[in-house]
C-alpha positions as CSV (number, residue, x, y, z in Angstrom):
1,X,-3.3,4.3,-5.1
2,X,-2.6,0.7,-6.4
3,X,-1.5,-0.7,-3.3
4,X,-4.8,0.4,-1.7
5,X,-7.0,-1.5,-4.6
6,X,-7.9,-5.3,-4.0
7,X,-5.4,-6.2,-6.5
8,X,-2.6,-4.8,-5.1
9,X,-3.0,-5.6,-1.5
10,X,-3.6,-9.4,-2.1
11,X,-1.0,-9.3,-4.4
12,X,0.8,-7.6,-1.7
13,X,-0.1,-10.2,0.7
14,X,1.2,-13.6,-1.5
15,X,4.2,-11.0,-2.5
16,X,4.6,-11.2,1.4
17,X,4.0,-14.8,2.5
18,X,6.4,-16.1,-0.4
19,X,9.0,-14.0,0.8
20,X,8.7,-15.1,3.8
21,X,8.1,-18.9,3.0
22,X,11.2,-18.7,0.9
23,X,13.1,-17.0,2.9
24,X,12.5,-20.1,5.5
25,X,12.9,-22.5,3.2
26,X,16.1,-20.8,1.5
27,X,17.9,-20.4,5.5
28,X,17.0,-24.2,6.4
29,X,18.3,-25.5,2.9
30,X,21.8,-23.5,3.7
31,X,21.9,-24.6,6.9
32,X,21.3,-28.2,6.0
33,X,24.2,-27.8,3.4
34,X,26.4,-25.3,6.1
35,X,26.1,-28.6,8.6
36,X,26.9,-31.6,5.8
37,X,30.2,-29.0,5.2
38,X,31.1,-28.5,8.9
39,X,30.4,-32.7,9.3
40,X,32.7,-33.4,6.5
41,X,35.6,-31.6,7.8
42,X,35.2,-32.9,10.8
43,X,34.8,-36.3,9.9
44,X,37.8,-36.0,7.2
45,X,40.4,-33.8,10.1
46,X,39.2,-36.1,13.1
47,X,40.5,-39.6,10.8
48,X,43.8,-37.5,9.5
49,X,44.8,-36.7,12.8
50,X,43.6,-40.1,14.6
51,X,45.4,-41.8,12.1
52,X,48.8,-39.9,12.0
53,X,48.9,-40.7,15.6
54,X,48.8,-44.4,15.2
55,X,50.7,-44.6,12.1
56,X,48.2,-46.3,10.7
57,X,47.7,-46.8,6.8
58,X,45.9,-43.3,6.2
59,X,49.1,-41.2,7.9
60,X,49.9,-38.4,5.6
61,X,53.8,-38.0,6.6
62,X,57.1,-40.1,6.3
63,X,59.3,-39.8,9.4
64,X,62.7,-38.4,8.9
65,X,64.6,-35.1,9.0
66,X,62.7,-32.3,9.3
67,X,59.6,-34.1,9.3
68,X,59.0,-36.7,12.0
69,X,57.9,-36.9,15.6
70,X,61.7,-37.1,16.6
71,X,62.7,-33.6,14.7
72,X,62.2,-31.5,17.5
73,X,62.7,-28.0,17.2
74,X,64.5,-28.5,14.1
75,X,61.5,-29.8,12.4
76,X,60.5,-27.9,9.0
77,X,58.5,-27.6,6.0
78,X,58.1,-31.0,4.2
79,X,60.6,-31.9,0.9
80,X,58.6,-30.0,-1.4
81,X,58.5,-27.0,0.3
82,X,62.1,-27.2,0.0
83,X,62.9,-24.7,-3.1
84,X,65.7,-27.2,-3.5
85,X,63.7,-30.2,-3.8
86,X,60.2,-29.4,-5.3
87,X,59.6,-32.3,-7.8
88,X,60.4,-34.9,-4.4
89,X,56.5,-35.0,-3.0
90,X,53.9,-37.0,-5.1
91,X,52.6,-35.5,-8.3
92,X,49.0,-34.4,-8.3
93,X,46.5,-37.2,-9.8
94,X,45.7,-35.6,-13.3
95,X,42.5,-34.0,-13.9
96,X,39.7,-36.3,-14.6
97,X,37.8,-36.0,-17.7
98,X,34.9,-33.5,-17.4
99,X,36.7,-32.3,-14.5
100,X,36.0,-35.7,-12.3
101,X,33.6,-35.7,-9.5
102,X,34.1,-32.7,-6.8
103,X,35.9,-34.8,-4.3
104,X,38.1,-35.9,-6.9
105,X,39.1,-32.4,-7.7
106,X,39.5,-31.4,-4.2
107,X,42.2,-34.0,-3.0
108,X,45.0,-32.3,-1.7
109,X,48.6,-34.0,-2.6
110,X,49.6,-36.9,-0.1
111,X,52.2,-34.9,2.1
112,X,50.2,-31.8,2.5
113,X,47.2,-34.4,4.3
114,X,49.2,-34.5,7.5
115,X,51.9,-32.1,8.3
116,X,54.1,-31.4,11.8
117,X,54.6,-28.1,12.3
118,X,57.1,-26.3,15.5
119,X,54.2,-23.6,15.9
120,X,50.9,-23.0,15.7
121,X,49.4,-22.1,11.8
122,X,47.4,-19.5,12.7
123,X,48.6,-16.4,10.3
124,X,47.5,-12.9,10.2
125,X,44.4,-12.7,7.9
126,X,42.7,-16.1,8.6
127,X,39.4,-16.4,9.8
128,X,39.0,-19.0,13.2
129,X,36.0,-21.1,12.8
130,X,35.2,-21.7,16.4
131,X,32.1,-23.4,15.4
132,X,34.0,-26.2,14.0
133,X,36.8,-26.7,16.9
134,X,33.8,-27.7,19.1
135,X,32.8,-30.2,16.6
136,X,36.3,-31.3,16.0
137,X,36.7,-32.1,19.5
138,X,33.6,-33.4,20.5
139,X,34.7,-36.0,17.4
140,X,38.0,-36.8,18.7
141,X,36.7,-37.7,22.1
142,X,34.1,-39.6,20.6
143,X,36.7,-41.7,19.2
144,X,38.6,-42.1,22.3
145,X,41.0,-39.3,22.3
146,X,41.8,-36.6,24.7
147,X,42.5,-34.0,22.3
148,X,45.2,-30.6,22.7
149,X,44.4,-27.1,22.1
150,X,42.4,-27.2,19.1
151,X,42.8,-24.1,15.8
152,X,41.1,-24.7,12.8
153,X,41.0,-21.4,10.3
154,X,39.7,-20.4,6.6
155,X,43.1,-19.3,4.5
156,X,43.2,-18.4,0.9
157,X,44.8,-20.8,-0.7
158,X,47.2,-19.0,-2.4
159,X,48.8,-17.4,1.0
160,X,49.5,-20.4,2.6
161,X,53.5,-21.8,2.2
162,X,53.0,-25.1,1.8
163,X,50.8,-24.7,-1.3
164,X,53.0,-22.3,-3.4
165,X,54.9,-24.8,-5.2
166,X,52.0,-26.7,-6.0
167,X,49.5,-23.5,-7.3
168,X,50.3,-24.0,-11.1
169,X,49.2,-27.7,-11.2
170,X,46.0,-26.9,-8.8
171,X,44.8,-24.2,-11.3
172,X,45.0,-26.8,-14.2
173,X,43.1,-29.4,-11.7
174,X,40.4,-27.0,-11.3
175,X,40.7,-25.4,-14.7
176,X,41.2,-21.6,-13.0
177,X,42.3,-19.2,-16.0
178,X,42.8,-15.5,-15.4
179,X,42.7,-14.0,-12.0
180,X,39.8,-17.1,-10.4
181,X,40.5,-18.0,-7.4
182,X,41.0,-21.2,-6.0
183,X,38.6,-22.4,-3.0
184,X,39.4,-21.8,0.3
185,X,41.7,-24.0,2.1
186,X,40.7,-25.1,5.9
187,X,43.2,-26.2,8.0
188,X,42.9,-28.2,11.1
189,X,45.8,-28.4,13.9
190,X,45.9,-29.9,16.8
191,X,48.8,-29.1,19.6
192,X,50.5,-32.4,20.8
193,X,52.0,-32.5,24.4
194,X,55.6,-32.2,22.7
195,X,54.4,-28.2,21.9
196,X,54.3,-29.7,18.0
197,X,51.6,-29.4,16.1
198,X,49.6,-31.5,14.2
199,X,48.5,-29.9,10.9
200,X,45.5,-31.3,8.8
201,X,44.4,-29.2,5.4
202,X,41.8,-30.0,3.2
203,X,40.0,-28.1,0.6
204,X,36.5,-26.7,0.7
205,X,33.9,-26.5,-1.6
206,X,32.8,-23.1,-2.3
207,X,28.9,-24.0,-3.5
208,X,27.7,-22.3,-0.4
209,X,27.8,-19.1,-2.1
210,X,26.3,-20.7,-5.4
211,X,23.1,-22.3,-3.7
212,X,22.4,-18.8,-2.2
213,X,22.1,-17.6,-5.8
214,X,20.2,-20.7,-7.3
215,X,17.9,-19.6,-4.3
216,X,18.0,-16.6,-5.4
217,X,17.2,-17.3,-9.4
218,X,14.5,-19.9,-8.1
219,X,12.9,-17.0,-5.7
220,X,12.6,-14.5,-8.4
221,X,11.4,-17.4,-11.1
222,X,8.8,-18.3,-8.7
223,X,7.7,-14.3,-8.2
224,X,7.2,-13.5,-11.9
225,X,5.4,-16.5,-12.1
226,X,3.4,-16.7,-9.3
227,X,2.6,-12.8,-9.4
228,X,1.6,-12.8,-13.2
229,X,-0.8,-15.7,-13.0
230,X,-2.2,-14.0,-9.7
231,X,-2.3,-10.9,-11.2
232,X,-4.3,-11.7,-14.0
233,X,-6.7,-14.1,-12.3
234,X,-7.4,-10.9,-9.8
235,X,-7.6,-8.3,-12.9
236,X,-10.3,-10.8,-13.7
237,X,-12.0,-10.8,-10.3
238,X,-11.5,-6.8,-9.8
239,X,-12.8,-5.7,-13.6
240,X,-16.5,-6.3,-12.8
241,X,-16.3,-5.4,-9.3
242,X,-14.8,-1.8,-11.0
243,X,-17.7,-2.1,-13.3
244,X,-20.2,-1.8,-10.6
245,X,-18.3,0.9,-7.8
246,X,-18.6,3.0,-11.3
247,X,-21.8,2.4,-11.6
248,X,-23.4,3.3,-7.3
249,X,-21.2,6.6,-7.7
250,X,-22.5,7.8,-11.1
251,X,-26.2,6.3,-10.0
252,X,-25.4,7.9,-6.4
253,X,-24.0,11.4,-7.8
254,X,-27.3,11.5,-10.5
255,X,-30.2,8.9,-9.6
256,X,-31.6,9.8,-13.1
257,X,-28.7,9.4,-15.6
258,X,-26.0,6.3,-16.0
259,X,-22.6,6.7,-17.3
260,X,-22.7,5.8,-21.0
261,X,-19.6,4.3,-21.1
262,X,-20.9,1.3,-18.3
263,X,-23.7,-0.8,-20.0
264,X,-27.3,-0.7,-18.6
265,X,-27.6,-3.3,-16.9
266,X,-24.4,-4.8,-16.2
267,X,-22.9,-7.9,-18.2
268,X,-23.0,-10.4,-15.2
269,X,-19.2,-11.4,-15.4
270,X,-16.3,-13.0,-13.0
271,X,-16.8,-15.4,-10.6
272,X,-20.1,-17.1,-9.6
273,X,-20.1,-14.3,-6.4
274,X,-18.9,-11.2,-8.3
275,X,-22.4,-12.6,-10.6
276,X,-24.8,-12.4,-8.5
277,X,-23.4,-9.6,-7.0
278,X,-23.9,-7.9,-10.3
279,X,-27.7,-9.4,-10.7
280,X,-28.6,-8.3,-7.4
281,X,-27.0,-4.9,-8.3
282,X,-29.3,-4.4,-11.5
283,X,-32.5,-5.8,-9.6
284,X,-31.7,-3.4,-7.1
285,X,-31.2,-0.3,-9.6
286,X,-34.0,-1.1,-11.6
287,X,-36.3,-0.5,-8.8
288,X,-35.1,2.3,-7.1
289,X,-35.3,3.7,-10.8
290,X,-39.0,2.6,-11.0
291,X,-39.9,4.0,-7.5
292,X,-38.2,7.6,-8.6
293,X,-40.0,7.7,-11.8
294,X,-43.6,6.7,-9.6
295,X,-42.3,9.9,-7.5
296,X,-41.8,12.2,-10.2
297,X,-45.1,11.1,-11.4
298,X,-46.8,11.4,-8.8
299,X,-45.5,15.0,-7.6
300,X,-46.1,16.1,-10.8
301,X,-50.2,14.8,-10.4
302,X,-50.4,16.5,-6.9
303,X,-49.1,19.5,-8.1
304,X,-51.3,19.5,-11.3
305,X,-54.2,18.7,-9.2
306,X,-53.5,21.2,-6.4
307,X,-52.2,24.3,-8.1
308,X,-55.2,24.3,-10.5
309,X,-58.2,24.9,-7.8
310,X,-55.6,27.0,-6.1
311,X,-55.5,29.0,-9.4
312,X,-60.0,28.7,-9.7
313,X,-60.1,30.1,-6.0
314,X,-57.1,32.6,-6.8
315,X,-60.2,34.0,-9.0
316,X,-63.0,33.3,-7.0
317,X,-61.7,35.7,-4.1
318,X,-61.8,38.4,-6.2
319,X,-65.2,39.2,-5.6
320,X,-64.8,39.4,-1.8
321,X,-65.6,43.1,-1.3
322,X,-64.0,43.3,1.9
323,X,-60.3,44.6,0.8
324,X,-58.6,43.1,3.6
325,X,-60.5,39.8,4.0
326,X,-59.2,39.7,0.0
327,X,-55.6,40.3,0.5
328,X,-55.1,38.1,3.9
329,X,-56.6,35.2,1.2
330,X,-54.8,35.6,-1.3
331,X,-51.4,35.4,0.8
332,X,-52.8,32.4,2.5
333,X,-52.4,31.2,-1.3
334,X,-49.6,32.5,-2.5
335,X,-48.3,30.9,0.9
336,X,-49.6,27.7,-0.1
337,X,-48.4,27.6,-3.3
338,X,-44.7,29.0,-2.8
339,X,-44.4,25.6,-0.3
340,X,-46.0,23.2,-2.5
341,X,-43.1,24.9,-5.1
342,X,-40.5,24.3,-2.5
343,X,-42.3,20.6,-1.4
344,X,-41.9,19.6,-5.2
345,X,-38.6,20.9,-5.8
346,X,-36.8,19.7,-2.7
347,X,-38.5,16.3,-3.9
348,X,-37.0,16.4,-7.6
349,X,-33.1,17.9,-6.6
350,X,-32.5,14.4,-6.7
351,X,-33.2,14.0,-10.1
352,X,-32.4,17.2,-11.7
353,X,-33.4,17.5,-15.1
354,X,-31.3,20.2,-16.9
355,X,-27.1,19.4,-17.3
356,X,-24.5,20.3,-15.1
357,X,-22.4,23.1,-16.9
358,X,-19.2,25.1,-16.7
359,X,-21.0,28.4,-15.1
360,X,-19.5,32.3,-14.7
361,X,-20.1,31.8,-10.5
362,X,-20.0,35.6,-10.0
363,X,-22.0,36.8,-12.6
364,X,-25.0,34.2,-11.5
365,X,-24.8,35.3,-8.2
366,X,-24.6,39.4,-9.0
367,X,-28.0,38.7,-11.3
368,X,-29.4,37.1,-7.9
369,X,-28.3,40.2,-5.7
370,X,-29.8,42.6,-8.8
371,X,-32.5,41.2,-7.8
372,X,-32.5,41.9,-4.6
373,X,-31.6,45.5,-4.9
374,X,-34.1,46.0,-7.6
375,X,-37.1,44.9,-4.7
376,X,-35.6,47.3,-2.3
377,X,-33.6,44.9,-0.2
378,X,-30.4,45.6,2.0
379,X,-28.3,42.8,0.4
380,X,-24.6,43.8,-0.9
381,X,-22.2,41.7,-2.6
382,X,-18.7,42.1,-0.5
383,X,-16.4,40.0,-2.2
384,X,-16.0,38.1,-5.5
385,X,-13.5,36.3,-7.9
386,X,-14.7,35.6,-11.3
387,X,-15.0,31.6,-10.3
388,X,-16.5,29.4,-13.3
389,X,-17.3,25.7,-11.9
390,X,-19.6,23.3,-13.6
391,X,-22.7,23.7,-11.4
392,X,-27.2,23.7,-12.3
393,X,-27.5,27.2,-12.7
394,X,-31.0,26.7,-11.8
395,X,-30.9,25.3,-9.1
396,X,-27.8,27.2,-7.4
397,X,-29.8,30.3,-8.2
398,X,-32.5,28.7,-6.0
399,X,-30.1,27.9,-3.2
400,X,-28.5,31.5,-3.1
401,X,-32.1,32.6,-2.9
402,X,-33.1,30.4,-0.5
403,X,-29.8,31.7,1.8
404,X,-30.4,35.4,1.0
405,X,-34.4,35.0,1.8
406,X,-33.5,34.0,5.4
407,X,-30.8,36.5,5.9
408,X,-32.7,39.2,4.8
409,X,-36.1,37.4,7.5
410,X,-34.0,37.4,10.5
411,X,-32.0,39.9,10.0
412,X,-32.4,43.6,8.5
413,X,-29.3,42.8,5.6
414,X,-27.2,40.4,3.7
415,X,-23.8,40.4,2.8
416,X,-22.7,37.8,0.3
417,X,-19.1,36.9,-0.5
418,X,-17.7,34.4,-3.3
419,X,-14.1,32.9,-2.5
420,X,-12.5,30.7,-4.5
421,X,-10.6,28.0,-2.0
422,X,-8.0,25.9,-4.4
423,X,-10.1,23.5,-5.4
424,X,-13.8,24.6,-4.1
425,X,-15.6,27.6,-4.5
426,X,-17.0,29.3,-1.0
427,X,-20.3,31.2,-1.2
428,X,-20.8,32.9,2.4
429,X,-24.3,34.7,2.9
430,X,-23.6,36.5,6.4
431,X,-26.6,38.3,8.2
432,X,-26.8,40.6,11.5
433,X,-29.7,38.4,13.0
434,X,-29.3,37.0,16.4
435,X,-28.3,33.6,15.2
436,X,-28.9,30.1,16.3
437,X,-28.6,27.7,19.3
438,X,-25.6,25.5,18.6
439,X,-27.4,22.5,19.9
440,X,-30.1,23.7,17.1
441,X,-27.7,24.7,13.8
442,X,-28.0,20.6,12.7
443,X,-31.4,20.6,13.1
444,X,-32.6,23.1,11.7
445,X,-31.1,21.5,8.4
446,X,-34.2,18.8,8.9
447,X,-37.4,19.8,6.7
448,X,-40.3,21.3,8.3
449,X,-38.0,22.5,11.7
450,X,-37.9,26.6,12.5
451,X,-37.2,27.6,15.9
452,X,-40.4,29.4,15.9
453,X,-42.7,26.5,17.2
454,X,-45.9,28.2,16.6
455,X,-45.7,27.9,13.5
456,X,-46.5,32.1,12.6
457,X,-46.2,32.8,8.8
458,X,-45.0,36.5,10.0
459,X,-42.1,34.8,11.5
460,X,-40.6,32.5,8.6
461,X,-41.8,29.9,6.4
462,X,-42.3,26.1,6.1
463,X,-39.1,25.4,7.3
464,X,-37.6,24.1,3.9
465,X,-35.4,26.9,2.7
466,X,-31.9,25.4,4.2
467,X,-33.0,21.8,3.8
468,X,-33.4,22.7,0.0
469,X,-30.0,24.8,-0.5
470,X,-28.4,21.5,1.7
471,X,-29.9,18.8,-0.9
472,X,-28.8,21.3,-4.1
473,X,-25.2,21.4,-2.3
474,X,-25.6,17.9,-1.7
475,X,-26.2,17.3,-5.7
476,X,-23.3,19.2,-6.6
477,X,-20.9,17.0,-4.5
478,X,-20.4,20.0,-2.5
479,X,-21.8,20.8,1.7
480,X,-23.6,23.8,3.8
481,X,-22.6,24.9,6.6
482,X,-24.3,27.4,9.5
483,X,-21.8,29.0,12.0
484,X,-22.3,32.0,14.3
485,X,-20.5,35.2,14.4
486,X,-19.5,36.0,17.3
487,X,-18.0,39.7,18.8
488,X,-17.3,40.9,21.8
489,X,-18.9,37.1,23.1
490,X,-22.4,37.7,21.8
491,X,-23.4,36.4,18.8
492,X,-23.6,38.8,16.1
493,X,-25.0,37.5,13.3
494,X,-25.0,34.1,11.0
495,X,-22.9,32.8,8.4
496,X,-24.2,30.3,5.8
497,X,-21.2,28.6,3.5
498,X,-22.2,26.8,0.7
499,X,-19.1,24.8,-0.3
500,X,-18.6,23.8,-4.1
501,X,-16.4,21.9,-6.0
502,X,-14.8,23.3,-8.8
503,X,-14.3,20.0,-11.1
């Protein structure tokens, strides 16, 4: 899986700390613009409504009917929200070239600044912003001012009354065609101790919204980038670090081939580490290769030089005239020479000389039990699945061999069975003998260990039939296993698995 590679999980890992640095960095940027928004409105209501109190130069309403401190009850909407008089209020300023700067464009007419109102703004569908009544307040006592109940809400522009006169020349202001909406209208309104209250509105600007996608653009900008350079710089680093896991497993798997496709040695590449990791790699290759071609060598000279006076005295004991004194010798070495051939060959399964190739499973093992039954032995093939697997067909032959040889020693019959197990290929010798200790089933996997101690010839022999089928099992990529059969709680006999992959 990618995410499990090197690559992927650093790349995981910056993928991770950017979102999360952004993500910071993104939330503190809004909130810095969120506060200069909430200050501004403050600022701006708190001087409307300070000044409208003391009629100073910045008061946004003209006393008279309908629209002074003195109205009463009867107070109502300003002139222009008159349908009768709607050209009487100050025209809006016109649009500035370019559309002006943002403050400009967000002026509301003079008479809407300040407005007196006989009850309180709210309306269904506005949204309170409690967040800035407490700022509002603190402001106005700040300045001196012992402020009333306090409701300042987010409206649509468009739903509120005072404003629906002036919508057409607010869309040209902001250049709105179509269905665009204008930005959201905060109003501000304070409750004097006459039960009026004093109305502040104000326009705010809607680039909240537009900075969280700027964030957003900048975010995945700074991904692509960040990710692609990374990514290739670790494709860099992780090609020759692939290089040489491809190499241990194909050296692991078969000591005395390499892979074609990898050069021999490898091209020291990558950084200066992933370098010398490679030189130490071929150093360290090259001389396990020299040491397994000194053992092949030399197990090849000891067998040379041992089977050939075994052969001269093979001869020589043919002129004993005692009959029996002649056959005890000459199964002392035919003893001797069947575990120097098991010595040698459990020393070269390592480095097998003939291929592995696809192989008819069930034939190769009914020529094994032929031979068997052709020598008089009790061994019987159960079960079997024609099974082809890439395998050494000389050496599994010697495995099975090995398997059925012990059966057949400790017990009076074999029984073999081939299964096919999805993706591995089960080869279970079973015998009737009286089994094995479980505290002694993983040793006697060790070379040289039987559970006869003395050592008897009668009773078994060298101890290197199961270590051998293990280490061809082993070269195959496959296991062995020894478990006990067990009936009635007594062990009735042992089963030998040999476990194989089928490629």
């Amino acid at each position: 899986m990618w995410l499990r590679s090197l690559q992927g999980q650093v790349m995981l890992a910056i993928a991770g700390a950017l979102m999360v640095a952004q993500g910071l960095s993104a939330w503190l940027i809004w909130h810095e613009v969120h506060q200069r928004h909430i200050a501004s409105l403050v600022n701006g209501a708190a001087m409307r409504m300070v000044d409208a109190r003391s009629g100073g130069p910045g008061r946004g309403f003209e006393p008279g009917p309908g629209n002074g401190p003195d109205s009463g009850a009867d107070r109502g909407p300003p002139p222009f929200a008159d349908p009768g008089r709607q050209h009487d209020f100050p025209r809006l300023p016109p649009p500035m070239p370019g559309g002006g700067p943002p403050d400009e464009r967000m002026r509301l007419p003079r008479p809407l600044h300040v407005h007196i109102d006989a009850a309180s703004p709210l309306q269904a569908g506005d949204r309170r912003l409690t967040e800035v009544e407490t700022a509002l307040r603190d402001m106005l006592v700040a300045q001196g001012e012992t402020p009333g109940q306090l409701v300042v809400v987010d409206r649509d522009a468009e739903r509120d009354p005072l404003l629906r006169d002036a919508l057409p020349e607010l869309r040209v202001r902001f250049r709105l065609t179509g269905d665009a909406a204008l930005p959201h209208l905060v109003i501000a309104s304070e409750r004097q101790p006459d039960g009026t209250w004093l109305t502040v509105r104000s326009f705010v600007p809607s680039n909240e919204a537009q900075l969280l996608l700027r964030l957003l653009r900048q975010t995945i900008l700074t991904y692509l980038l960040l990710t692609g350079v990374v990514g290739l710089i670790l494709r860099q680093i992780t090609r020759p670090l692939r290089a040489v896991t491809g190499r241990l497993a194909s050296f692991a798997a078969n000591p005395g081939t390499v892979d074609p496709l990898i050069p021999r040695p490898l091209t020291p590449q990558g950084p200066r580490d992933i370098r010398q990791l490679i030189v130490a790699h071929n150093a360290m290759e090259s001389r396990i290769s020299a040491l397994l071609d000194e053992k092949n060598v030399m197990l090849g000279a000891i067998g040379h030089d041992l089977k050939t006076p075994l052969a001269a005295l093979r001869v020589r004991i043919e002129t004993v005239e005692d009959d029996g004194e002649r056959a005890r010798m000459a199964a002392t070495i035919d003893e001797i020479n069947r575990t120097l051939d098991d010595i040698l060959s459990l020393a070269r399964v390592g480095r097998p000389a003939d291929p592995i190739e696809p192989t008819d499973i069930s034939a190769l093992v009914a020529d094994v039990i032929d031979e068997y039954e052709d020598m008089g032995d009790d061994v019987v093939l159960t079960g079997s699945q024609r099974v082809v697997a890439p395998v050494r067909g000389i050496w599994l032959r010697r495995a099975l061999r090995n398997l059925v040889s012990n059966a057949l020693r400790y017990g009076t019959r074999a029984r073999v069975e081939l299964v096919s197990d999805g993706r591995e290929v089960l080869l279970q010798v079973n015998d009737d003998g009286p089994g094995i200790p479980e505290d002694a089933i993983a040793r006697m996997m060790e070379p040289f260990t039987r559970l006869d101690v003395s050592r008897n010839s009668a009773t078994g022999g060298a101890g290197l039939g199961l270590t051998l089928a293990r280490a061809i099992a082993d070269q195959h990529g496959g296991s062995l296993t020894l478990t006990n059969r067990m009936e009635n709680g007594t062990i009735s006999g042992l089963t030998a698995t040999l476990r194989l992959p089928r490629g």
